[in-house]
C-alpha positions as CSV (number, residue, x, y, z in Angstrom):
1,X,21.0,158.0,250.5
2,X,22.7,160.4,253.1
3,X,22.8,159.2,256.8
4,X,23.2,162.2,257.9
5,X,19.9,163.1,259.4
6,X,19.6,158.9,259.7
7,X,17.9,158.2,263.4
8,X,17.7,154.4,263.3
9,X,18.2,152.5,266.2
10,X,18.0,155.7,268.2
11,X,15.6,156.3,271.1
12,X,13.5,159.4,271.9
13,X,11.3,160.8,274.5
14,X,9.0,163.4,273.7
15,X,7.0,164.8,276.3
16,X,4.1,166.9,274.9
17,X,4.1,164.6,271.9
18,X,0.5,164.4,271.0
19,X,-0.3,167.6,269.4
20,X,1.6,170.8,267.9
21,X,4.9,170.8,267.7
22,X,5.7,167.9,269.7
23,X,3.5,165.8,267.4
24,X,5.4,166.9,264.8
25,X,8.3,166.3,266.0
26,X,7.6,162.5,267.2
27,X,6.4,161.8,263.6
28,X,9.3,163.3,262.0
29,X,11.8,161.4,264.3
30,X,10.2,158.0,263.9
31,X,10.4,158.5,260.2
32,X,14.0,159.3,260.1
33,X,14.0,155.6,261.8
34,X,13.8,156.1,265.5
35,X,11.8,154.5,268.0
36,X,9.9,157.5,269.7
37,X,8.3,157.5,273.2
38,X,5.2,159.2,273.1
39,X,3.9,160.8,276.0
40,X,1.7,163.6,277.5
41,X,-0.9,163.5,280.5
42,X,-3.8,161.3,278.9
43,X,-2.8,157.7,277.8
44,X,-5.7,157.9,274.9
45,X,-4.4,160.2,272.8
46,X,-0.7,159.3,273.1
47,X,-2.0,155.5,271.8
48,X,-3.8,157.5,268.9
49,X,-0.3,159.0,268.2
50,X,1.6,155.9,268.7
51,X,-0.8,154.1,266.3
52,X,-0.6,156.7,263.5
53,X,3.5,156.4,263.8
54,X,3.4,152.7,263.7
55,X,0.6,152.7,260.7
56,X,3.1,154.7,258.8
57,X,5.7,152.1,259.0
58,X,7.3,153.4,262.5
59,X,8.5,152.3,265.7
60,X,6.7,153.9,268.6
61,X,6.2,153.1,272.5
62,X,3.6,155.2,274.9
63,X,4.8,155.9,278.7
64,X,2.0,158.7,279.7
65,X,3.3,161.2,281.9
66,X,3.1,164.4,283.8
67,X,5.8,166.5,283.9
68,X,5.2,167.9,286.8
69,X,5.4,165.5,288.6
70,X,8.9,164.0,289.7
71,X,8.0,160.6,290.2
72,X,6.4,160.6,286.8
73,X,9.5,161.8,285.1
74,X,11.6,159.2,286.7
75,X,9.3,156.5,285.6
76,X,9.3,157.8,281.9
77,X,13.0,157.7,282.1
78,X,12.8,154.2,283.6
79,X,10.3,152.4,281.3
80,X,11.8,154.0,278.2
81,X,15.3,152.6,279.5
82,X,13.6,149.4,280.9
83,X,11.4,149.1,277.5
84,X,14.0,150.3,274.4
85,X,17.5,149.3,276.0
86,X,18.8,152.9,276.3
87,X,18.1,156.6,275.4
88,X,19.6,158.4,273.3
89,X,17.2,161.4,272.6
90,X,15.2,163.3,275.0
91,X,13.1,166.1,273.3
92,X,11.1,168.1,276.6
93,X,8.2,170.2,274.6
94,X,5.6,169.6,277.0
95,X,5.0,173.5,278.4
96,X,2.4,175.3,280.2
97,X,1.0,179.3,279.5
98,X,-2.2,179.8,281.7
99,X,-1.4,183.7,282.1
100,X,-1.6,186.4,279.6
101,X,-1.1,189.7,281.1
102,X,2.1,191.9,282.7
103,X,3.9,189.8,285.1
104,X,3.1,192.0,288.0
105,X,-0.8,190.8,287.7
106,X,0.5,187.2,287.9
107,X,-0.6,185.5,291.2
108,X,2.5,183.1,293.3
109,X,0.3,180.5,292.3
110,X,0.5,181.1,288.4
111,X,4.2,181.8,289.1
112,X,4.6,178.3,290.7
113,X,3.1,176.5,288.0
114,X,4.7,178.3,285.2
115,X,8.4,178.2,286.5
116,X,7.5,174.1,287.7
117,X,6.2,172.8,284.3
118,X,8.2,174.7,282.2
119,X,11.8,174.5,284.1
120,X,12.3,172.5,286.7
121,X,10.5,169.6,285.2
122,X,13.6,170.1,282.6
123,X,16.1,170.4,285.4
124,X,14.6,167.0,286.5
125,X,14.2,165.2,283.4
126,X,18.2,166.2,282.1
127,X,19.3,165.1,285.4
128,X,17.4,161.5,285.0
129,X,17.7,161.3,281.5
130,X,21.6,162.5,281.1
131,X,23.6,159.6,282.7
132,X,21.5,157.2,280.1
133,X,22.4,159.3,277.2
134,X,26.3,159.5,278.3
135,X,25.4,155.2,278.8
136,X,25.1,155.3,275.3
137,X,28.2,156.6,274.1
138,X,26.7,160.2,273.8
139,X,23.3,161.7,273.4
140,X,21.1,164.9,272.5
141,X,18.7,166.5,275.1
142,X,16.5,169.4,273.2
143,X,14.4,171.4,275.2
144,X,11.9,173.8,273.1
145,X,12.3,177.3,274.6
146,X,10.8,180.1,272.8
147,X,12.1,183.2,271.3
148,X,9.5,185.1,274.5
149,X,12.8,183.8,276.0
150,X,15.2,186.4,274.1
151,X,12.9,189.5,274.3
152,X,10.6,191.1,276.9
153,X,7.6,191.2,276.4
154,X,4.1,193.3,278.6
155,X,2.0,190.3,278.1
156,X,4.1,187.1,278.1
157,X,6.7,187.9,280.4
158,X,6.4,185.5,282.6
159,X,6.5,182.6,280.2
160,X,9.2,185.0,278.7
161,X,11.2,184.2,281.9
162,X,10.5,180.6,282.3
163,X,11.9,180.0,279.1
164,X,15.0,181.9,279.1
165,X,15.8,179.6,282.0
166,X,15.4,177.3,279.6
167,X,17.9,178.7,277.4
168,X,20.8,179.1,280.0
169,X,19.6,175.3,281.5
170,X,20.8,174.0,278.1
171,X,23.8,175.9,278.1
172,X,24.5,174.4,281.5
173,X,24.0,170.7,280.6
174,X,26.2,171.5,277.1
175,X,29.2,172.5,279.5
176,X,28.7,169.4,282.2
177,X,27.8,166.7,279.8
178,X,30.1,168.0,276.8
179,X,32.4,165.8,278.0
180,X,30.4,163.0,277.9
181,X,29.5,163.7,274.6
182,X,25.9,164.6,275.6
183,X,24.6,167.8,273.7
184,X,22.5,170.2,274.9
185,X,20.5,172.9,272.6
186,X,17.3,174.8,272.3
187,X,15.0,175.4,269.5
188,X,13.0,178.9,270.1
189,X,10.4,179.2,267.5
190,X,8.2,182.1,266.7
191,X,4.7,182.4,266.7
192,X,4.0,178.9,265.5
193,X,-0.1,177.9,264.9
194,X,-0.9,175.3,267.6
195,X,-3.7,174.8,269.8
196,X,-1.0,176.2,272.8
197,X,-0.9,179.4,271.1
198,X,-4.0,179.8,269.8
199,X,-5.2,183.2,271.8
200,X,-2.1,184.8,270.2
201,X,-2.4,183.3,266.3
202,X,-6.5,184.2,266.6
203,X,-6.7,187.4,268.0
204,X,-6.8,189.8,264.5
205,X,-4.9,192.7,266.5
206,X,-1.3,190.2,267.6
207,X,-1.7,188.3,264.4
208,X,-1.5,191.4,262.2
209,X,1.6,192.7,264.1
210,X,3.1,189.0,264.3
211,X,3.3,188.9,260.6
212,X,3.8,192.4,259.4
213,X,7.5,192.2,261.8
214,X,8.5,188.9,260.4
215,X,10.1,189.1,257.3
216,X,8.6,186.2,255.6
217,X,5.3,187.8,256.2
218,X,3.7,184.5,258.1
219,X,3.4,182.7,261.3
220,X,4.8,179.1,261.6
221,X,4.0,175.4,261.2
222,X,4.6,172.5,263.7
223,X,6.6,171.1,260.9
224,X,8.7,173.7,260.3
225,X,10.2,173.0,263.7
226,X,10.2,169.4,263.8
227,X,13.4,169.4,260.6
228,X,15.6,171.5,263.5
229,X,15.1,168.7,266.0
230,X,15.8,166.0,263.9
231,X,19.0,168.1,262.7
232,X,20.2,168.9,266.2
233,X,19.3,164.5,267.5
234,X,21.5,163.4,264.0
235,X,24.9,162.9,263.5
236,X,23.8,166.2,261.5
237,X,24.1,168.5,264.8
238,X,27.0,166.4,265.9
239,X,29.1,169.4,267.0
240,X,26.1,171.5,267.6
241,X,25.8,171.9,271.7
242,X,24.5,174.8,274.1
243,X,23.4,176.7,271.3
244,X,19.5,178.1,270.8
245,X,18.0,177.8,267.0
246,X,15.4,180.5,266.4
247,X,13.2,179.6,264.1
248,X,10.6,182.6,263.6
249,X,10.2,183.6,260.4
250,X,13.0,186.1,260.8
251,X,11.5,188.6,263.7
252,X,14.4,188.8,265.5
253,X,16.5,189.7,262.4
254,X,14.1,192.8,262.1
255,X,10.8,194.0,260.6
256,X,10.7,194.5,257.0
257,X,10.2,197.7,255.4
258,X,6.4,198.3,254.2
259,X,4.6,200.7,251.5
260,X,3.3,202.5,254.5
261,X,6.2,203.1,256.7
Protein backbone atom coordinates (compact mmCIF):
# COMPACT_ATOMS: atom_id res chain seq x y z
CA UNK A 1 0.00 0.00 0.00
CA UNK A 2 1.24 3.71 -0.88
CA UNK A 3 2.24 6.00 2.13
CA UNK A 4 1.85 8.66 0.39
CA UNK A 5 -1.28 10.11 1.81
CA UNK A 6 -0.22 7.87 5.15
CA UNK A 7 -0.93 10.24 8.38
CA UNK A 8 0.09 7.88 11.16
CA UNK A 9 1.63 9.13 14.08
CA UNK A 10 0.73 12.61 13.05
CA UNK A 11 -1.32 15.03 15.10
CA UNK A 12 -4.18 17.40 13.97
CA UNK A 13 -6.27 20.14 15.28
CA UNK A 14 -9.39 20.91 13.67
CA UNK A 15 -11.26 23.67 14.91
CA UNK A 16 -14.87 23.58 13.57
CA UNK A 17 -14.65 19.77 13.54
CA UNK A 18 -18.10 18.72 14.39
CA UNK A 19 -20.10 19.26 11.36
CA UNK A 20 -19.61 20.12 7.52
CA UNK A 21 -16.52 20.24 6.25
CA UNK A 22 -14.54 20.16 9.23
CA UNK A 23 -16.21 16.86 10.19
CA UNK A 24 -15.22 15.57 7.19
CA UNK A 25 -12.15 16.38 7.38
CA UNK A 26 -11.41 15.00 11.09
CA UNK A 27 -12.85 11.69 9.91
CA UNK A 28 -10.88 11.53 6.84
CA UNK A 29 -7.50 12.43 8.73
CA UNK A 30 -8.01 9.95 11.49
CA UNK A 31 -8.54 7.28 8.94
CA UNK A 32 -5.44 7.99 7.06
CA UNK A 33 -3.98 7.13 10.80
CA UNK A 34 -3.78 10.39 12.59
CA UNK A 35 -4.80 11.24 15.91
CA UNK A 36 -7.25 14.18 15.41
CA UNK A 37 -8.19 16.87 18.01
CA UNK A 38 -11.64 17.66 17.75
CA UNK A 39 -12.92 20.81 18.78
CA UNK A 40 -15.73 23.51 18.32
CA UNK A 41 -17.64 25.66 21.02
CA UNK A 42 -19.85 22.82 22.70
CA UNK A 43 -17.92 19.86 24.38
CA UNK A 44 -21.11 17.45 23.55
CA UNK A 45 -20.94 17.28 20.21
CA UNK A 46 -17.19 17.25 19.78
CA UNK A 47 -17.36 13.87 22.22
CA UNK A 48 -20.18 12.54 19.70
CA UNK A 49 -17.44 13.12 16.96
CA UNK A 50 -14.62 11.85 18.87
CA UNK A 51 -16.63 8.68 19.62
CA UNK A 52 -17.76 8.04 16.10
CA UNK A 53 -13.72 8.37 14.97
CA UNK A 54 -12.71 6.06 17.69
CA UNK A 55 -15.70 3.49 16.91
CA UNK A 56 -14.29 3.30 13.49
CA UNK A 57 -11.03 2.18 14.64
CA UNK A 58 -9.43 5.83 15.11
CA UNK A 59 -7.45 7.91 17.37
CA UNK A 60 -9.26 11.00 18.51
CA UNK A 61 -8.83 13.63 21.54
CA UNK A 62 -11.57 16.53 22.35
CA UNK A 63 -10.14 20.09 23.56
CA UNK A 64 -13.48 22.39 23.12
CA UNK A 65 -12.75 25.69 22.05
CA UNK A 66 -13.64 29.12 20.95
CA UNK A 67 -11.81 30.65 18.46
CA UNK A 68 -12.41 33.70 19.37
CA UNK A 69 -11.14 33.80 22.14
CA UNK A 70 -7.23 34.05 22.65
CA UNK A 71 -6.91 32.32 25.71
CA UNK A 72 -8.91 29.52 24.31
CA UNK A 73 -6.64 29.13 21.34
CA UNK A 74 -3.61 28.97 23.43
CA UNK A 75 -5.04 26.31 25.63
CA UNK A 76 -6.00 24.08 22.46
CA UNK A 77 -2.57 24.51 21.35
CA UNK A 78 -1.34 23.63 24.92
CA UNK A 79 -3.43 20.48 25.75
CA UNK A 80 -3.06 19.09 22.25
CA UNK A 81 0.89 19.60 22.81
CA UNK A 82 0.57 18.68 26.56
CA UNK A 83 -1.89 15.62 25.57
CA UNK A 84 -0.33 14.05 21.95
CA UNK A 85 3.44 15.00 22.43
CA UNK A 86 3.58 17.46 19.54
CA UNK A 87 1.55 18.89 16.44
CA UNK A 88 2.09 18.42 13.46
CA UNK A 89 -1.25 19.45 11.73
CA UNK A 90 -3.31 22.34 12.39
CA UNK A 91 -6.46 22.47 10.08
CA UNK A 92 -8.48 26.21 11.18
CA UNK A 93 -12.23 25.55 9.52
CA UNK A 94 -14.06 27.03 12.26
CA UNK A 95 -15.67 30.41 10.42
CA UNK A 96 -18.37 32.73 11.04
CA UNK A 97 -21.11 34.44 8.19
CA UNK A 98 -23.90 36.23 10.21
CA UNK A 99 -24.44 38.89 7.33
CA UNK A 100 -25.84 38.46 3.97
CA UNK A 101 -26.23 41.74 2.21
CA UNK A 102 -23.72 44.55 0.45
CA UNK A 103 -20.93 45.39 2.73
CA UNK A 104 -22.01 48.92 3.06
CA UNK A 105 -25.30 47.67 5.19
CA UNK A 106 -22.82 45.80 7.47
CA UNK A 107 -22.82 47.33 11.02
CA UNK A 108 -18.88 47.85 12.92
CA UNK A 109 -20.20 45.33 15.00
CA UNK A 110 -20.79 42.53 12.28
CA UNK A 111 -17.44 43.83 10.80
CA UNK A 112 -15.76 43.07 14.21
CA UNK A 113 -16.99 39.69 14.43
CA UNK A 114 -16.44 38.60 10.96
CA UNK A 115 -12.80 39.91 10.55
CA UNK A 116 -12.16 38.37 14.52
CA UNK A 117 -13.45 34.75 13.95
CA UNK A 118 -12.52 34.39 10.64
CA UNK A 119 -8.75 36.05 10.62
CA UNK A 120 -7.29 36.97 13.40
CA UNK A 121 -8.20 33.89 15.31
CA UNK A 122 -5.95 32.39 12.35
CA UNK A 123 -3.27 34.95 12.92
CA UNK A 124 -3.38 33.73 16.58
CA UNK A 125 -3.61 30.14 16.17
CA UNK A 126 -0.45 29.96 13.34
CA UNK A 127 1.52 32.02 15.68
CA UNK A 128 0.85 29.38 18.73
CA UNK A 129 0.64 26.56 16.76
CA UNK A 130 3.87 27.24 14.29
CA UNK A 131 6.87 26.96 16.63
CA UNK A 132 5.31 23.34 17.58
CA UNK A 133 4.98 22.30 14.06
CA UNK A 134 8.73 23.55 13.22
CA UNK A 135 9.38 21.40 16.93
CA UNK A 136 8.51 18.55 15.00
CA UNK A 137 10.80 18.63 12.26
CA UNK A 138 8.20 20.42 9.98
CA UNK A 139 4.48 20.71 9.73
CA UNK A 140 1.26 21.77 7.69
CA UNK A 141 -1.07 24.55 8.82
CA UNK A 142 -4.43 24.65 6.43
CA UNK A 143 -6.71 27.25 6.77
CA UNK A 144 -10.10 26.90 4.69
CA UNK A 145 -10.68 30.15 2.86
CA UNK A 146 -13.26 30.30 0.31
CA UNK A 147 -13.33 31.00 -3.33
CA UNK A 148 -15.83 34.55 -1.91
CA UNK A 149 -12.05 35.21 -1.25
CA UNK A 150 -11.03 35.38 -5.10
CA UNK A 151 -14.10 37.24 -6.50
CA UNK A 152 -16.35 40.14 -5.36
CA UNK A 153 -19.31 39.55 -4.62
CA UNK A 154 -22.96 42.26 -3.73
CA UNK A 155 -23.99 39.95 -1.06
CA UNK A 156 -20.93 38.21 0.57
CA UNK A 157 -18.42 40.68 0.38
CA UNK A 158 -17.63 40.93 3.59
CA UNK A 159 -16.93 37.35 4.29
CA UNK A 160 -15.45 37.79 0.73
CA UNK A 161 -12.84 40.00 2.40
CA UNK A 162 -12.21 38.14 5.56
CA UNK A 163 -11.23 35.33 3.61
CA UNK A 164 -8.92 36.72 1.13
CA UNK A 165 -7.06 37.71 4.22
CA UNK A 166 -7.01 34.38 4.73
CA UNK A 167 -5.49 33.69 1.49
CA UNK A 168 -2.47 36.22 1.71
CA UNK A 169 -2.16 35.03 5.82
CA UNK A 170 -1.17 31.63 4.33
CA UNK A 171 1.04 32.95 1.89
CA UNK A 172 2.76 34.86 4.72
CA UNK A 173 3.30 31.87 7.14
CA UNK A 174 4.56 29.80 3.73
CA UNK A 175 7.46 32.53 3.35
CA UNK A 176 8.35 32.80 7.32
CA UNK A 177 8.05 29.17 8.22
CA UNK A 178 9.34 27.77 4.77
CA UNK A 179 12.39 27.52 6.24
CA UNK A 180 11.34 25.64 8.95
CA UNK A 181 9.81 23.38 6.87
CA UNK A 182 6.30 24.38 7.99
CA UNK A 183 3.80 24.73 5.02
CA UNK A 184 1.25 26.96 4.71
CA UNK A 185 -1.92 26.53 2.08
CA UNK A 186 -5.50 27.25 1.60
CA UNK A 187 -8.30 25.14 0.32
CA UNK A 188 -11.23 27.54 -1.20
CA UNK A 189 -14.14 25.48 -1.97
CA UNK A 190 -17.29 26.43 -3.81
CA UNK A 191 -20.66 26.27 -2.78
CA UNK A 192 -20.35 23.19 -0.65
CA UNK A 193 -23.95 21.78 1.16
CA UNK A 194 -23.44 22.38 4.87
CA UNK A 195 -25.50 23.64 7.47
CA UNK A 196 -23.00 27.03 7.32
CA UNK A 197 -24.19 27.60 3.95
CA UNK A 198 -27.46 26.55 3.96
CA UNK A 199 -29.32 30.07 3.05
CA UNK A 200 -27.26 30.04 -0.15
CA UNK A 201 -27.64 26.00 -1.20
CA UNK A 202 -31.66 26.39 -0.28
CA UNK A 203 -32.64 29.44 -1.73
CA UNK A 204 -34.05 28.09 -5.46
CA UNK A 205 -32.93 31.57 -7.15
CA UNK A 206 -28.63 31.25 -5.94
CA UNK A 207 -28.88 27.53 -6.19
CA UNK A 208 -30.03 27.61 -9.92
CA UNK A 209 -27.27 30.10 -10.79
CA UNK A 210 -24.62 28.18 -8.49
CA UNK A 211 -24.99 25.19 -10.65
CA UNK A 212 -25.79 26.38 -14.07
CA UNK A 213 -21.95 28.51 -13.84
CA UNK A 214 -20.15 25.44 -12.53
CA UNK A 215 -19.14 23.21 -15.07
CA UNK A 216 -19.94 20.03 -13.42
CA UNK A 217 -23.41 21.18 -13.07
CA UNK A 218 -23.54 20.61 -8.97
CA UNK A 219 -22.80 22.08 -5.73
CA UNK A 220 -20.22 20.32 -3.40
CA UNK A 221 -19.90 17.69 -0.66
CA UNK A 222 -17.99 17.99 2.74
CA UNK A 223 -16.10 15.02 1.46
CA UNK A 224 -15.04 16.33 -1.57
CA UNK A 225 -12.87 18.68 0.42
CA UNK A 226 -11.73 16.62 3.10
CA UNK A 227 -9.22 14.39 0.15
CA UNK A 228 -7.38 18.12 -0.52
CA UNK A 229 -6.61 18.41 3.22
CA UNK A 230 -5.34 15.18 3.71
CA UNK A 231 -3.28 15.72 0.36
CA UNK A 232 -1.87 19.07 1.40
CA UNK A 233 -1.10 17.43 5.71
CA UNK A 234 0.75 14.09 3.68
CA UNK A 235 4.08 13.69 2.59
CA UNK A 236 1.68 13.95 -0.58
CA UNK A 237 1.74 17.97 -0.54
CA UNK A 238 5.23 17.80 0.68
CA UNK A 239 6.39 20.69 -1.64
CA UNK A 240 3.02 22.18 -1.74
CA UNK A 241 3.23 25.63 0.37
CA UNK A 242 1.46 29.25 0.15
CA UNK A 243 -0.62 28.01 -2.46
CA UNK A 244 -4.82 28.13 -2.40
CA UNK A 245 -6.65 24.85 -3.91
CA UNK A 246 -10.06 25.75 -5.40
CA UNK A 247 -12.13 23.16 -5.25
CA UNK A 248 -15.63 24.46 -6.84
CA UNK A 249 -16.88 22.42 -9.31
CA UNK A 250 -14.99 24.40 -11.87
CA UNK A 251 -16.74 28.12 -11.48
CA UNK A 252 -13.83 29.90 -11.60
CA UNK A 253 -12.67 28.10 -14.83
CA UNK A 254 -15.95 29.55 -16.42
CA UNK A 255 -19.59 28.86 -17.05
CA UNK A 256 -20.40 26.23 -19.46
CA UNK A 257 -22.23 26.85 -22.56
CA UNK A 258 -26.08 25.96 -22.33
CA UNK A 259 -29.00 25.07 -25.08
CA UNK A 260 -30.37 28.46 -24.20
CA UNK A 261 -27.47 30.79 -24.31
Amino acid sequence: MSTLFDLTGKVAIVTGSTKGIGLAIAKRMAEHGATVVVSSRKPDACEAVAKDIRDAGGKAIVIPCHVARKEELQNLVDKTVAQCGGLDIVVSNAAVNPYLGPQAGASDDVFERVMGTNVRSNFWLSNMACPHLAERGGGSFIIISSIGGLIGSASLGLYGISKAADIALVRNIAVEWGPKNVRANAIAPGLVRTDFARALWEDPVRYKKTTRDAPLGRIGEPDEIAGAAVYLASSAGSFTSGQTLVIDGGRMAGSPLHKDD
